[in-house]
C-alpha positions, 0 to 999 in steps of 0.5 A: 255851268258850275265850271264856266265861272272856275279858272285855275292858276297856272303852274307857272305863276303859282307862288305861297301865300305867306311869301314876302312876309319877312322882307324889310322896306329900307324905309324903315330902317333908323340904324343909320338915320344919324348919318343921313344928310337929308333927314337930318336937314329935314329935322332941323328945319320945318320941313320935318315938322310939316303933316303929313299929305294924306289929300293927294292919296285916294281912299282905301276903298277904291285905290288899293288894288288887292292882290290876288292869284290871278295878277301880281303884287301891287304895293299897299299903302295906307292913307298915312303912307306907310305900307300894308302888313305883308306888302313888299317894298324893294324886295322886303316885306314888313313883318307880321305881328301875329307869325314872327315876335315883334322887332325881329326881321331877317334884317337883322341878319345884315348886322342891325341891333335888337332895340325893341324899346329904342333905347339906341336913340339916345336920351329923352330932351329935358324937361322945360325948366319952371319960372322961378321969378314967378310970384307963385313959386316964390311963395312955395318956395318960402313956405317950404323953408319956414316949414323947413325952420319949425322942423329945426327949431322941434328938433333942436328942442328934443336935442337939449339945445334950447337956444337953438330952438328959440332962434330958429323959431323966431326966424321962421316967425320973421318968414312967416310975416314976409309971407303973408304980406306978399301973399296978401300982395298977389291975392287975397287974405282968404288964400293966406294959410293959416296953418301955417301961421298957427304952427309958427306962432305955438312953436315960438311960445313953445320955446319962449316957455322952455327957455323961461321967457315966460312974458314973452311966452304968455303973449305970443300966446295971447295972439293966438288967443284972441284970434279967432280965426284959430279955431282951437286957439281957447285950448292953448290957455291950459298952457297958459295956465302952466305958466302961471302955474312955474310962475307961482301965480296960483289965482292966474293959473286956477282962472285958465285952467278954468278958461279952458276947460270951457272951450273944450268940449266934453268928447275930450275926456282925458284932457278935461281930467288932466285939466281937473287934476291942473286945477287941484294941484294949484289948489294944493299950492294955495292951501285951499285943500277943500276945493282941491279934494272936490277937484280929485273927487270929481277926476276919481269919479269920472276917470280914477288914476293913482296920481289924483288918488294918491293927491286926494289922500294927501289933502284929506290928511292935510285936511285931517279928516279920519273917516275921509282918509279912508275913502279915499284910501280905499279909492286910491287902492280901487284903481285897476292898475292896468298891468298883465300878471306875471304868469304871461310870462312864465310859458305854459309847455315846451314849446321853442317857438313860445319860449322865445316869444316870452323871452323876447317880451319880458324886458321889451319897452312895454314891459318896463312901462307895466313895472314902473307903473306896478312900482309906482302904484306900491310906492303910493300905497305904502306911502299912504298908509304909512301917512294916515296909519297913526292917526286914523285910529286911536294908535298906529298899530290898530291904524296900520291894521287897518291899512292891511286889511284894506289892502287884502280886501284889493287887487294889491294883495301882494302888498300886504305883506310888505305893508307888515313888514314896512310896520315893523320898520316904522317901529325901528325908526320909532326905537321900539325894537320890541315891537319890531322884533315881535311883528317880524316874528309872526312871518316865520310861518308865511311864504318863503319871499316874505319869510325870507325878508323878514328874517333877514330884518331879524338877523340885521337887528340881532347881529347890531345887538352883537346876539351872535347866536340869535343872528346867525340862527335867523340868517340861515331861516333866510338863507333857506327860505330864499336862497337867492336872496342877496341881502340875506347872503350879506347877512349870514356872511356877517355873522360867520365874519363875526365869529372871525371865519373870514374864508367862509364870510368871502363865500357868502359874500361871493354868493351874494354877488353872484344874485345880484352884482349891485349888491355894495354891501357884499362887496365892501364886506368882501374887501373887508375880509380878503384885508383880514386874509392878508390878500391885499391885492383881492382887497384892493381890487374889490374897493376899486370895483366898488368906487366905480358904483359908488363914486365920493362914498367917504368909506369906500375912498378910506379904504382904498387910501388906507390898503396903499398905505399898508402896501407901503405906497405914501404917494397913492395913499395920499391921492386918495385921502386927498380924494377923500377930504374933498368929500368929508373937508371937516374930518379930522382923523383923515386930516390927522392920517394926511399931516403924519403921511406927509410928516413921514415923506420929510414934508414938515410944513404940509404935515403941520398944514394938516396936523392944524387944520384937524386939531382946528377941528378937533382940539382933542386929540392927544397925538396932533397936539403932542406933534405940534407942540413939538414942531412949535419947539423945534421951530424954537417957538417955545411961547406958542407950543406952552399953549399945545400942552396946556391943552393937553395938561387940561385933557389929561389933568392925572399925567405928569408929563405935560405939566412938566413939559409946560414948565421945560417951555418956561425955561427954554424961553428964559422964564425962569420964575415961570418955570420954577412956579410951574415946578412947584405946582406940579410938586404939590400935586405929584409930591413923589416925582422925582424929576420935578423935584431935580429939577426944583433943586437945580433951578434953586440952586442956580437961583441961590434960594434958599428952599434948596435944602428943602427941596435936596432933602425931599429928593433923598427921602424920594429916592430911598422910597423908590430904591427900597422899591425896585429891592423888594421888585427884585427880590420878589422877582428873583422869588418867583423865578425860584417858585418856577423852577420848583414848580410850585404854583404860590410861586407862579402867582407871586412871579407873576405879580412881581413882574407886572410891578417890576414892567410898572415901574420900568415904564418910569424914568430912570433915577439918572436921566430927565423925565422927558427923555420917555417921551416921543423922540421930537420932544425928547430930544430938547430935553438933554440939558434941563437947564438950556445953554449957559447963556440963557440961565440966571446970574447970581453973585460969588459965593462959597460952596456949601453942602448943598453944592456938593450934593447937587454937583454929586446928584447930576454929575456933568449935566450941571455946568460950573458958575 
């Protein structure tokens, strides 16, 4: 019975269960779907677009036949009409996911692509375009180019180009108004943004202020002001008050500083402090310093800073209230200064990794905020103290104290010291150089920075004594307290340059330089020194380094000016005097330098541009003087040069020459009773000068009066005077020669005299020729005929000739010319 119901297949029939598997339906197969005429009609029409007809298709249930050992495959369909998983169509089966990957069929073996993603179709159709002459759009569209114009105006603000900002914000103004009414035209005035309208209407009052159009600005805030729909607007009223602050409008400034700091609440501390120090500041400004200290009272109450310190003490000064300076001093130095120590960045073993963090943080962005504040914090103590020392106590040496003390007593310990020495630079600027002297002395047993500077402080002030021993003695207490110290260098290199050791001088110099290469002072003494050296080259190029730092320094331009012109370069000279003059227009000397360097290059009429310029500036000085009477007389100006030497005569009254070259004006220009005046005064203030007195008697003479003999007889008597002289000169000369060959040393002595007379003597003018002929070779040379040319001497009647001609005509042989 078990068996009746147990039939087996027969061995004919048998076929594997997993057969037909990978056998592909043509159906579906896209390769070639391009080509085919009949799908691609059906796509291009409605006919591909048609459901599809699952009515006519029995349910699953009743109409697959499932197949089994006993009966053939039968093809299964599903109700959309696609075939079943294993089902065989045309001799293909369509795949089964779970034996074969997805995508691969045998009939790839017939040349089909491996297209999972059907990449092959071709690219996906675009997407439909969007309405752009709809309201909406154009309203998104708007707002995004007047956001667009407020980021251009921020941006060209931040660049410098102020007339930029401002032109793009009042466009993105003008959009802004077209948007809102076309918003309000579309919907309603709840949907419009009022963000936007905000951002517009401060970027424009922003650039109004910058540009300095502050009534333009002032309303443009007010309509944000009085809106309130702008939440936050009340806030804008500080900047208002900034305004009025620029505009030196203080009671405006104080009412909105004081306006805003009502609407704003006290969550805001920081701003609510600002705003206090605003309105202390405009306090200040109006000179009501009382109120000013209850406003940084109160911001030193609430949250101190060094600025409002720093302000509290000066209105407490202003004030001049001892005992309210030093609390507020003491308030001022209670600030904690927010700033790591250095010893952060000092690392604490050998560690590669944390060395290089250190070296990487020590000079970052943060860093260089810590110094400037640490650097701000000791130049508003300093400052401070040095305002209140002198008058919070009954001197300034006890009020200083005071000041240290205070100092020590605070996290600021460091600047104890400085304020000590800072003391003693107060009492240099007071000339009290004792004191100085003796406060810099009590630093010799402190620590090597502070021990360092203050020898350095003594060895500048020995060495302007010229107490080069003292000098020298504490710059090497500086040198070796801190060797890297480059001003203590400098000095000790001066001391050393003094004693005329310039080889040594450059190498602290150079040491100086090495610590620190913006050190100007060792680098203008090494110009100085490699010139001492001889090394002009060195010297140049260490002026020309330093006229990089230090662009119109005066000193730098001069020497620069002066080694072109030792290297016999006038051209160059000149360019840098030049440069020169265009800093210090008034100076005479390079005035003077620039007339001689042009006078030397044959250019007359620039040298006496200059030569003028400086005497205009400086009517003293004998060479610019003598240069331009000369030119005056060259350029046959007699009138104008008498004027020159008039000067020169009232400078120098003791000199002969420049009387007696007034008087050779005289007679150059055909004043002849001038020049003889002018002749006589000079001999009755220098009876024994021979050239007036040959002068005296040859325009006496020509003249025909009768004070000739006079004047004849007195030249005689001058000339025996002097010929008697220059005997006793010779024989004493010839004296000590004898003494210096017998060696003995009366000889010396006496040879030693005779020819410092005898060089005395020589520097006079001979017997024979004019006085004038000693001087410069421009003036001397007018002055080969003392009486001018024939025409221009004085006419006088026929006459006998008398002894008086005979002595004149024996006296000054060929140089007098025949009536």
């Amino acid at each position: 019975k078990m068996m009746r119901n147990v039939h087996l297949a027969p061995e004919a029939d048998e076929d594997d269960l997993y057969s037909g598997y990978n056998d592909y339906n043509p159906t579906f197969d896209t390769e070639d779907l391009e080509n085919d005429i009949a799908f691609q009609q059906a796509v291009r029409t409605s006919h591909g677009r048609r459901p599809p007809m699952t009515a006519k298709i029995p349910g699953t249930s009743a109409a697959r036949p499932v197949a089994t050992a006993f009966g053939s495959k039968v093809t299964l369909t599903s109700s959309m009409g696609r075939p079943m998983t294993g089902a065989i169509q045309d001799g293909f089966a369509r795949p089964m996911t779970a034996v074969h990957a997805a995508g691969y069929t045998k009939a790839s073996m017939r040349g089909s692509l491996f297209d999972p993603l059907g990449q092959a179709k071709g690219p996906a159709p675009p997407l439909e375009m969007k309405n752009q002459d709809s309201p909406e759009e154009k309203i998104r569209q708007l707002e995004k180019k007047v956001n667009e114009l407020v980021e251009e105006s921020c941006i060209a603000n931040s660049c410098g180009d102020l007339k930029l900002a401002l032109e793009k914000a009042k466009e993105a103004g003008r959009k802004e108004r077209v948007l809102v009414r076309q918003r309000e035209q579309i919907a309603t005035p709840e949907s419009i943004n009022l963000d936007l309208t905000y951002t517009v209407l401060f970027n424009l009052a922003s650039q109004y202020a910058a540009n300095e159009m502050y009534a333009e600005a002032l309303n443009t805030y007010q309509v944000i002001v009085k809106n309130k729909m702008f939440s936050n607007g009340g806030r804008l009223k500080v900047n208002m008050g900034n305004i009025y602050l620029k505009q030196r409008n203080y009671s405006k400034a104080i009412k909105f500083y004081r306006m805003a700091l009502d609407q704003i609440p006290s969550v805001h501390k920081e701003m609510r402090i600002k705003i206090m120090q605003n309105i202390g500041v405009a306090f200040i400004k109006t000179g009501q310093y009382r109120d000013a200290i209850s406003s940084f009272e109160h911001t030193m109450s609430m949250s101190p800073n060094l600025k409002a310190g720093f302000n509290l003490v000066l209105c407490c000064f202003a004030v001049g209230d001892g005992e309210q300076m030093k609390k507020a001093f003491q308030k001022l130095i209670a600030v904690p200064l927010e700033v790591d120590y250095d010893d952060k960045y000092i690392s604490p073993n050998d560690d590669p990794h944390t060395n290089l963090l250190i070296e990487a943080i020590k000079n970052d962005s943060l860093r260089q905020i810590e110094r400037e504040r640490k650097s701000m914090a000791e130049e508003y103590i300093m400052t401070a103290a040095k305002l209140i020392a002198p008058v919070i106590e009954t001197s300034f040496a006890v009020g200083y104290d005071w000041c240290v003390e205070a100092v020590k007593a605070s996290q600021y310990v460091e600047l104890a010291n400085d304020l000590e020495i800072n003391k003693a630079t107060t009492y240099l600027k007071q000339k009290d150089f004792n004191q100085a002297v003796e406060t810099l002395k009590t630093f010799e047993k402190k620590d090597s920075r502070v021990k360092s500077a203050a020898a350095t402080n003594l060895s500048f002030l020995y060495y302007l004594e010229n107490e080069l021993a003292q000098a020298t003695d504490y710059a090497d207490l500086a040198v070796n307290s801190d060797r890297y110290n480059p001003a203590a260098l400098t000095n000790k290199g001066n001391t050393v340059f003094a004693n005329g050791d310039y080889e040594k001088a450059a190498e602290f110099y150079k040491e100086a330089l090495r610590n620190d290469s913006s050190c100007t002072e060792a680098l203008y003494n090494l110009g100085l020194s490699y010139r001492k050296l001889n090394r002009i080259d060195e010297a140049l190029d260490c002026f020309l380094k330093l006229h990089a730092i230090l662009r119109n320094n005066a000193q730098v331009l001069h020497q620069i000016a002066n080694i072109y012109e030792v290297m016999e370069d006038p051209n160059q000279a000149i360019e840098w005097l030049m440069q020169l003059i265009s800093v210090v227009p008034t100076d005479p000397c390079i005035l003077s330098k620039l007339g001689k360097l042009y006078d030397n290059e044959g250019d007359k009429s620039q040298a006496f541009h200059y030569y003028y310029e400086s005497y205009r500036h400086f009517p003293s000085n004998i060479e610019v003087i003598e240069w331009l009477g000369a030119y005056y007389i060259d350029t046959q100006f007699c009138e104008k040069a008498i004027e020159y030497f008039e000067r020169a005569a009232l400078i120098l009254p003791t000199q002969v020459k420049w009387q007696l070259m007034i008087a050779s004006c005289y007679r150059r220009s055909g004043n002849y009773q001038k020049a003889l005046d002018k002749y006589k005064v000079i001999h009755r203030k220098f009876p024994e000068n021979v050239e007036c007195l040959r002068f005296l008697v040859r325009l006496c003479t020509d003249m025909g009066l009768k004070e000739v003999q006079e004047y004849m007889t007195k030249l005689k008597r001058v000339e025996k005077l002097k010929e008697i002289r220059e005997q006793r000169i010779k024989s004493g000369r010839d004296g000590s020669a004898r003494s210096r060959r017998e060696g003995s040393a009366g000889g010396d002595s006496g040879g030693n005299k005779g020819e410092r007379l005898s060089a005395k003597l020589r520097a006079l003018p001979g017997t024979s020729e004019p006085y004038e002929s000693s001087s410069s070779k421009e003036i001397g040379a007018f002055y080969i005929d003392p009486l001018g040319p024939q025409a221009e001497r004085p006419k006088t009647a026929a006459r006998k000739r008398t002894e008086e001609d005979e002595f004149a005509d024996e006296e000054l042989g060929d140089d007098l010319l025949p009536e």
